[in-house]
C-alpha positions in Angstrom: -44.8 27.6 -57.0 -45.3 30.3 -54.3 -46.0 27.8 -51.7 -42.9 25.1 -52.8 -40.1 28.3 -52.4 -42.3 29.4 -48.7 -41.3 25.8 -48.0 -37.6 26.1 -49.3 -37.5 29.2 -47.4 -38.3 27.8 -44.3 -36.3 24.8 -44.5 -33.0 26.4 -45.3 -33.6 28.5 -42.0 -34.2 25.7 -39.7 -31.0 24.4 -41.6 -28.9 27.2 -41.0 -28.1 26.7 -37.7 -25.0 28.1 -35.8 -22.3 25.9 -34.9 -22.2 26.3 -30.7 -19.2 28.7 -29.5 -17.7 29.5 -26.8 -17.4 32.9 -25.5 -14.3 34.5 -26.4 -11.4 33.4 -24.4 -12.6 30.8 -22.8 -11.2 28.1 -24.5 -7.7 29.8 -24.1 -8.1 30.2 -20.4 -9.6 26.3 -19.9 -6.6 24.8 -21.8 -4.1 26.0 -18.8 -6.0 25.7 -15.9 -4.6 22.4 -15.4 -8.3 20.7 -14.4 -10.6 18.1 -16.2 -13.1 20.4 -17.8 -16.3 19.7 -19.5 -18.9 22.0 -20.9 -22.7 21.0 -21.5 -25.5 22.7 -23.3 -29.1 23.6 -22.7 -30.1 20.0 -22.5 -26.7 18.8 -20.8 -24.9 17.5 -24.1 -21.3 17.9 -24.0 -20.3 20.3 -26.1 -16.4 20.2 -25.4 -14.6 18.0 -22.5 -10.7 17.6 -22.1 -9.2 14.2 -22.4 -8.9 13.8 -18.0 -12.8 14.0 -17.8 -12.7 11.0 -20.3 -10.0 9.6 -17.8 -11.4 10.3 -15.1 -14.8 8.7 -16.8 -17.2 11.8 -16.5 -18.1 11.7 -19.8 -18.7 9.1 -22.5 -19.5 10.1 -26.4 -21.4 12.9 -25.8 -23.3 12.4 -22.4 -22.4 13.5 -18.8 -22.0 10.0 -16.8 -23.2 10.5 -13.5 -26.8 11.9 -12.2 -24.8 13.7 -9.3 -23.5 15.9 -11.9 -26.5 16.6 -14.0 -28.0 17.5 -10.5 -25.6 20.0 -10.5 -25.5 21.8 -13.6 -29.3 22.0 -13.1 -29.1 23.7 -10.1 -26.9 26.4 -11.8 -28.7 26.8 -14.9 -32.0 27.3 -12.7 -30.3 29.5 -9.9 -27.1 31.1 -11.8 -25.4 30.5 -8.7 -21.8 28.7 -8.7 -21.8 25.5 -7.3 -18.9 23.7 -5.0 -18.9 20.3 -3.9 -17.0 17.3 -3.2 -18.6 14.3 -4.5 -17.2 10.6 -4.3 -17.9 8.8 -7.5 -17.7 5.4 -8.6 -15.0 4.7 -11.3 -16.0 2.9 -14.5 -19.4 1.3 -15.3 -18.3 -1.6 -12.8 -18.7 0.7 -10.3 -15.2 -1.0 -8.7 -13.4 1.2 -6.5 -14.4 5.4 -6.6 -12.8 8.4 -6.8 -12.8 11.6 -5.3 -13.6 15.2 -6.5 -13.5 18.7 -6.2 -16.0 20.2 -8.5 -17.2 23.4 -9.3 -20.2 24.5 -11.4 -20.7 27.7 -13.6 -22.5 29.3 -16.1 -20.9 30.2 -19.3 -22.1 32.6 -21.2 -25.8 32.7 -22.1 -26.5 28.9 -22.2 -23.5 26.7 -21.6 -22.5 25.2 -18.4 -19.0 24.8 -17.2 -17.5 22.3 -14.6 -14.3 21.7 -13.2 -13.3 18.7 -11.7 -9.9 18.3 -9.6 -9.2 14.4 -8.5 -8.3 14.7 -5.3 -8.5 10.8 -4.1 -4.9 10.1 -3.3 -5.4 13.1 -1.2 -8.3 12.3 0.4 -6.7 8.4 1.1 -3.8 9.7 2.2 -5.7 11.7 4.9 -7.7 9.0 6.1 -4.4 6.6 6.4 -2.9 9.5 8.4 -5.4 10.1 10.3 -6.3 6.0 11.1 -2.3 5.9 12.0 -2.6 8.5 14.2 -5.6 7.2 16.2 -4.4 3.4 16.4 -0.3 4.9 17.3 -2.3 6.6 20.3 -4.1 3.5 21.5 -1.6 0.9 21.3 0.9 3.3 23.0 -1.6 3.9 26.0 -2.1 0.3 27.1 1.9 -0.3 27.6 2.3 3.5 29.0 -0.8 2.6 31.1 0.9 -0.7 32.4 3.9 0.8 33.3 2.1 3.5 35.1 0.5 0.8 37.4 2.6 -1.6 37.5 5.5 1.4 38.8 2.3 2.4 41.4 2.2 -1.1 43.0 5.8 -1.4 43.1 6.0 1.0 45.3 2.9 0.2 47.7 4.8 -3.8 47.6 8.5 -2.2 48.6 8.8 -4.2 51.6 7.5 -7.0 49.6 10.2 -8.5 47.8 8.4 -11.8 46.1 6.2 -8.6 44.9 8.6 -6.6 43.8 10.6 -9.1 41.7 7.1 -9.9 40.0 6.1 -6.5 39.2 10.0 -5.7 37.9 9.3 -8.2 35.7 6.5 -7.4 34.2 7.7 -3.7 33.7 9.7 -5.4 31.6 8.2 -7.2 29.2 6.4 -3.9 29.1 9.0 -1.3 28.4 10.6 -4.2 26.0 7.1 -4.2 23.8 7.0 -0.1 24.5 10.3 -0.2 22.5 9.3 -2.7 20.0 6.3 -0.8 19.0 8.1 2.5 18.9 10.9 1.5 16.7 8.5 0.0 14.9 6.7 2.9 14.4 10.0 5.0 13.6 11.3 2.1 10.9 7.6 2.5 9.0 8.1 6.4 9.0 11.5 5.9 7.4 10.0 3.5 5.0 7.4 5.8 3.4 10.3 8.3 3.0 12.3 6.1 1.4 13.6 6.3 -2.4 14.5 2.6 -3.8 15.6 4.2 -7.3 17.9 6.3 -5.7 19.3 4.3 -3.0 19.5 1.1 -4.5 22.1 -1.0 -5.4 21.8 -5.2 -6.6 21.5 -7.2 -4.0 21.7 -10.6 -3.4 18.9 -12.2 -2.0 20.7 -15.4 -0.6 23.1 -13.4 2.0 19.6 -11.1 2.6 17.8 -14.3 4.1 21.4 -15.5 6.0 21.7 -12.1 7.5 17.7 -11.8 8.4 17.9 -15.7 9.9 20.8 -14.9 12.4 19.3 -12.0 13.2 16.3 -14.4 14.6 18.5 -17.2 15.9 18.0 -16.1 19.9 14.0 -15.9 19.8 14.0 -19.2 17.7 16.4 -20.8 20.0 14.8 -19.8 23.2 11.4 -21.5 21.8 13.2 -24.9 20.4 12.6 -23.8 16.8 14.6 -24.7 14.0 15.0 -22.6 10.5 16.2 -24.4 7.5 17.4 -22.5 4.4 16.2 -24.6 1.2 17.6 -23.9 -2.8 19.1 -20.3 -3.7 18.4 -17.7 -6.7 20.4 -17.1 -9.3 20.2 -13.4 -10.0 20.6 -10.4 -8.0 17.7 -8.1 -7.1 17.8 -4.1 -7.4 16.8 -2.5 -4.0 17.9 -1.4 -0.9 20.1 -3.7 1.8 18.8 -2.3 4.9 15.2 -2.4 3.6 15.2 -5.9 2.5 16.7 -7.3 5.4 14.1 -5.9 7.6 11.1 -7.2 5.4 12.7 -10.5 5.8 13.4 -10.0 9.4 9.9 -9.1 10.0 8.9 -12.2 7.9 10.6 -15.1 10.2 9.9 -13.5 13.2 6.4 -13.2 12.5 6.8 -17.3 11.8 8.8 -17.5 15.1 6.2 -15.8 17.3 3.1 -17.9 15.9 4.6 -21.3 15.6 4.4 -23.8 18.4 7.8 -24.7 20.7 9.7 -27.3 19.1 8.4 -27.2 15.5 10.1 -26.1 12.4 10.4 -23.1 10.0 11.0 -23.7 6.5 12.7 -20.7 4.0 12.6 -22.0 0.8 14.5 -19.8 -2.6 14.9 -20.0 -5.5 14.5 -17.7 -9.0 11.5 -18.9 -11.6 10.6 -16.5 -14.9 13.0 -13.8 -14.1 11.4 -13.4 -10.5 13.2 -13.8 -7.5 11.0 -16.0 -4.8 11.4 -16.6 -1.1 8.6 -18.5 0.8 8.4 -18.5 4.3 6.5 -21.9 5.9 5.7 -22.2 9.8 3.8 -24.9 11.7 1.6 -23.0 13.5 -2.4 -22.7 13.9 -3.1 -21.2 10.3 -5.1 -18.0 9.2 -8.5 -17.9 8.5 -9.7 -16.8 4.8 -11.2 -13.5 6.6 -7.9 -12.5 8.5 -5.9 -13.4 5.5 -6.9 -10.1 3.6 -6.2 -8.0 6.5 -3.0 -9.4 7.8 -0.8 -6.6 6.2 -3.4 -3.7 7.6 -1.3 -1.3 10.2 -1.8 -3.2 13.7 -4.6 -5.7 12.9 -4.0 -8.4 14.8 -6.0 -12.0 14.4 -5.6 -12.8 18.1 -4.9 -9.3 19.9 -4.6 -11.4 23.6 -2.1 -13.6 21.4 -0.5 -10.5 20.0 0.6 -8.6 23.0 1.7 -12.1 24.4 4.2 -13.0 22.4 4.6 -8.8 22.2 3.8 -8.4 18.7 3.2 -4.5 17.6 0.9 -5.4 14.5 3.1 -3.8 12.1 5.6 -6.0 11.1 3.7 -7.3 8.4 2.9 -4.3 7.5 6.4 -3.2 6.9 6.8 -6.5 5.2 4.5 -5.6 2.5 5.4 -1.5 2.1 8.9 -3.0 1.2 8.2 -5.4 -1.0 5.7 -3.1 -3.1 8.4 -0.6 -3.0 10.7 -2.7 -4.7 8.4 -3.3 -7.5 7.4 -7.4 -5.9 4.3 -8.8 -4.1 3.4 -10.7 -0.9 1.2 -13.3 -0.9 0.1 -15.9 2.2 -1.1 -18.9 1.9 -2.8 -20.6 5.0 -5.7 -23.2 6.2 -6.6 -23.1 10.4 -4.4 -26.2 11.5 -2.3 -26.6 8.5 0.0 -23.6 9.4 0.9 -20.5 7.1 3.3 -20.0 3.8 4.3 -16.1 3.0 5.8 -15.8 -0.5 8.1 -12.8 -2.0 8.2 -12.0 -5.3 10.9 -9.5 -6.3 11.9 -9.1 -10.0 15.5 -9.9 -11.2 17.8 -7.7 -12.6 19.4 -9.4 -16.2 22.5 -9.9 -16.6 25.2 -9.2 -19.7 26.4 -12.3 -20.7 29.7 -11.5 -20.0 29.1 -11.3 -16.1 26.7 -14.1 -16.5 28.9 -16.9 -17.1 31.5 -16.8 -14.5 28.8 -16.3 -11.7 27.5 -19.9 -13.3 30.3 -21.5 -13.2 31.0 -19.8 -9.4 27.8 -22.0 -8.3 28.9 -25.1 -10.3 32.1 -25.3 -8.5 31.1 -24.6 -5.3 28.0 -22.2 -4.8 30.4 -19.6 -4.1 28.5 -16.3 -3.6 29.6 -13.6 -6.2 28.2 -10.6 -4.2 30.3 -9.1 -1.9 27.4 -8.5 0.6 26.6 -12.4 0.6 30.1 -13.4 0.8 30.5 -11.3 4.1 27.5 -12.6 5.7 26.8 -15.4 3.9 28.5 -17.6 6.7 26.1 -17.1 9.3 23.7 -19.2 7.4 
């Protein structure tokens, strides 16, 4: 009997075991420090984690995700030292895509280890797009600067020269001309990025868009034989900005102009299809490569760069093609095979209409495809 209640004894005592706590405070101070938290033990199990480290994926169940971070808890609980560091991790067991952190590492009272993680990805991306624009603005602004420099140099050692001096004015031309191109170019993505489409928006009609963008490429399609021809319509109007549109689409045929052969044709098909506005853009030229095709919309990549500045493309008008479209809530897609030319397709989202409004813009197209936006009825003509 003596040695059954020893055994009791002992039993209930390695049963009664503490629940772990937290040292006074600290779960007060960690609910408002507006970071993903989580808190480990003596044998890195989580004791308590806040719902963005299960976002962000550091924890699952009970268990810290990633070795990086065990590494670093160690080091703390062996050192008592804080620990900062900024880790990229990959996101989700997949290991598609990463993100970024801040972390820091601290002990916690006696035996508890905090960390704090801040996501600073977008951050870090947005640096690294600044900082690529930056570096490719520079170098595709010195080769015209630098052209113009020598080119005005020999024009004036050829002044007595006139056959010389005709040919270099010319080509200071074409050079200032793509100078100017690339700048405004440069200015209209600027404005994009500042851009608010939910405050300056308004419906739109996509019909009078693609007239208006068409004329405004009538002189470089003439001057190279090429014909555009305007196919089907779309029923609904779109929500977005006038301006913005008409420069995606603007950007869109005369990226077709400049890469299709003289004397072919460019097709602009519309029309609306599950409550999605659609406007595909065909040319006749020498087609995309699979490769190229998922860089096409990167800031100044160019397939051919030789071909580029020959036809005096900047490398960013597809570029503000796609920061548009995404803006408005729609995709861009291409579609190309070397030899078989290239098809760009828009997707924007229609806005619904009340019945009432509905029906008489219906019976508007039945009679006569009369445009019911004011916009389209101005412009529409020049279609």
């Amino acid at each position: 009997m003596l040695a059954f209640r020893l055994s009791e004894q002992q039993r209930n005592e390695l049963a009664d075991v503490d629940e772990p706590t937290l040292p006074d405070g600290a779960a007060e101070v960690l609910s408002v420090v507006g970071r993903a938290f989580l808190i480990v033990d003596s044998i890195d199990g989580v004791v308590r984690a806040s719902p963005a480290a299960y976002a962000l994926g550091l924890v699952r169940g009970h268990t810290v995700v990633h070795n990086e971070l065990l590494q670093m808890t160690g080091r703390v609980r062996r050192d008592g030292v804080i620990e900062e560091r900024q880790l990229e991790l990959p996101r989700g067991p997949l290991s598609q895509g990463s993100i970024v952190l801040q972390l820091r590492v601290a002990p916690l009272g006696q035996e508890y280890i905090l960390l704090l993680a801040d996501d600073r990805t977008e951050i870090t991306r947005t640096e690294e797009i600044r900082n690529d624009f930056v570096a490719n603005v520079s170098h595709e602004l010195k080769t015209p600067v630098g052209a113009i420099s020598l080119l005005a140099e020999a024009l004036d050692d050829a002044a007595t020269d006139e056959e010389a001096v005709r040919r270099f004015a010319s080509r200071m031309h074409k050079e200032s001309a793509r100078l100017s191109a690339l700048v405004q170019d440069i200015i209209e993505l600027s404005r994009l990025q500042g851009a608010d489409v939910v405050q300056q928006g308004e419906p739109v009609d996509l019909n009078g868009i693609i007239a208006e963008a068409v004329d405004r490429n009538k002189l470089p399609a003439e001057s190279k034989e090429i014909d555009m021809v305007i196919g089907g319509r779309t029923e609904a109007d779109v929500y977005g900005d006038v301006e913005l549109l008409t420069t995606a689409f603007r950007n869109l045929i005369d990226n077709a102009i400049r890469y299709s052969p003289v004397g072919t044709k460019i097709g602009i098909g519309l029309r609306s299809r599950d409550g999605m506005a659609q406007v595909s853009v065909r040319d006749q030229g020498s087609g995309i490569s699979a490769e190229d095709q998922d860089r096409i919309f990167e800031r100044f990549y160019r397939i051919d760069s030789a071909r580029s500045r020959a036809t005096g493309g900047t490398g960013l008008g597809l570029s503000i093609v796609k920061h548009v479209i995404s803006n408005h809530g729609g995709e861009v897609t291409v579609w190309s095979q070397p030899g078989q030319g290239s098809t760009f397709t828009v997707r924007l989202p229609e806005m619904e209409q009340a019945d009432d409004e509905q029906q008489p813009a219906e019976q508007a197209v039945r009679e006569g495809g009369t445009n019911t936006s004011k916009y389209a009825s101005e412009k529409g003509a020049t279609a």
